[in-house]
C-alpha positions, 0 to 999 in steps of 0.5 A: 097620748098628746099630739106632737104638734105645736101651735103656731100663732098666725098674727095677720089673722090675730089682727084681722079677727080683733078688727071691729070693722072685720067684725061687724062685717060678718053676715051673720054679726047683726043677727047675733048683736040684735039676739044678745040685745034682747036679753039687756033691759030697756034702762041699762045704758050702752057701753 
């Protein structure tokens, strides 16, 4: 049975999570960054 519950868009923290820089500073963002990269060839240019 659904809930009745609605959703309500909270737009400081939309904006503060598409913030490159809140991002990038997250702990755990450079461990994850250097993972992914190992999976991209040497060659491929940066986007």
């Amino acid at each position: 049975q659904p809930l009745q519950e609605t959703f309500r868009r909270n737009d400081s923290l939309c904006r503060l999570v598409e913030d490159p820089g809140f991002i990038q500073s997250l702990p755990h963002f450079r461990f994850i960054q250097q993972s992914l990269l190992t999976f991209v060839p040497a060659d491929s240019p940066p986007e």
